[in-house]
N, C-alpha and C positions, 0 to 999 in steps of 0.2 A: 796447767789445769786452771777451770776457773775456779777461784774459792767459793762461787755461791752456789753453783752447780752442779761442781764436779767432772764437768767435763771438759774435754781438751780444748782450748784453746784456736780459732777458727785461723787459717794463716795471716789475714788480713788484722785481726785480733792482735796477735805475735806484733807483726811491723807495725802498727799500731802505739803498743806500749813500748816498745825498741825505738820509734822515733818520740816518742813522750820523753824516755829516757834519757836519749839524747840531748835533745831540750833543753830538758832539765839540766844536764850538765855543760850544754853549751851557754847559757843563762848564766849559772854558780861561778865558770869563767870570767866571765864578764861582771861580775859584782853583785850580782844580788842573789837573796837568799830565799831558799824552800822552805813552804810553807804546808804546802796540800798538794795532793793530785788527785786528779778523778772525783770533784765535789759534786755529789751527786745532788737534785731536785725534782720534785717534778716540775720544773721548766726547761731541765736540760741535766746539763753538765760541762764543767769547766776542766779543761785538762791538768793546769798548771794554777797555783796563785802562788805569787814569788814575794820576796820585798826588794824593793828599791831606795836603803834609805829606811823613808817614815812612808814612803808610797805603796802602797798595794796594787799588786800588776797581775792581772787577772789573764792568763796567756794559754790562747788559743792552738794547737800544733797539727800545722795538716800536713800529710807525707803523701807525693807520688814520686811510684818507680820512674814512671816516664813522663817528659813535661810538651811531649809530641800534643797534645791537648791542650794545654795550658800551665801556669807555675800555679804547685800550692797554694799559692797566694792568693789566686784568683777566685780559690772554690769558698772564702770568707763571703758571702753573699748579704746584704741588708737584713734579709730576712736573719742568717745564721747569727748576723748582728745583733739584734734585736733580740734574738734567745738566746744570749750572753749575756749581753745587760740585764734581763729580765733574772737570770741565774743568778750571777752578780750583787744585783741588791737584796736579793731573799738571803744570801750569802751573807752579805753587810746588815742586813737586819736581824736574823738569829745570832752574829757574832759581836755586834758593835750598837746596838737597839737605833740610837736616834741619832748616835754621835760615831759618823763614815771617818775612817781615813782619805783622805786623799787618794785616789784609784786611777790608773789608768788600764789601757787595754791593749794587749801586746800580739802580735803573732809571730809563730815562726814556721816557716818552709821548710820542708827538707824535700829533697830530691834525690833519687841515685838509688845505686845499691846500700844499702843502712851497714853494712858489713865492708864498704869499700869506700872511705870518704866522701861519704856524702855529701850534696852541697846543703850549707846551711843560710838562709835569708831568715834576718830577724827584724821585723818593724814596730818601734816600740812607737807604742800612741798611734796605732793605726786606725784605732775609731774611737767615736765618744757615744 
């Protein structure tokens, strides 16, 4: 269900927040730690911001079932860029006023069945 709505949850929704999830826990793996998810704005929304450290990693997560079209990875566009950064600093300016942590910008892939070991591609600093 969604909490603001009340209504069920659309499928694409589901594997949405199940590869978020994911992520997230494939990340906490690896060493760094939860912070937020789903920061919302009106410039966007950021899936993930983790710590790295004293770094704040701001981590984008795109899931396809099938990579017959292309990897996750690819659907991160300039444009999608851009309205994460823009997210980002509205992010760092209500939380931090004038004085940023150090940031970078992460993503991660996932691919497969989310239920069947999915594969996981994660590229940390993959834009500025």
């Amino acid at each position: 269900m969604n909490s603001t709505t009340g209504k069920p949850l659309t499928a694409r929704k589901q594997a949405g927040n199940q590869a978020e999830e994911l992520a997230k826990e494939y990340l906490a793996r690896h060493g760094l730690g939860f912070c937020e998810s789903n920061f919302q704005c009106k410039t966007g929304e950021i899936d993930l911001i983790m710590k790295d450290g004293e770094m704040l990693v701001f981590v984008e997560v795109r899931y396809r079932a099938e990579t017959r079209h292309g990897s996750p990875l690819d659907t991160v566009t300039p444009s999608k860029q851009r309205k994460l950064i823009r997210t980002a600093s509205y992010f760092l300016q209500q939380h931090f006023g004038d004085r940023w942590p150090p940031c970078r910008f992460d993503v991660v892939g996932i691919s497969g069945e989310l239920d069947n070991q999915p594969q996981v591609q994660w590229v940390p600093s993959a834009f500025y």
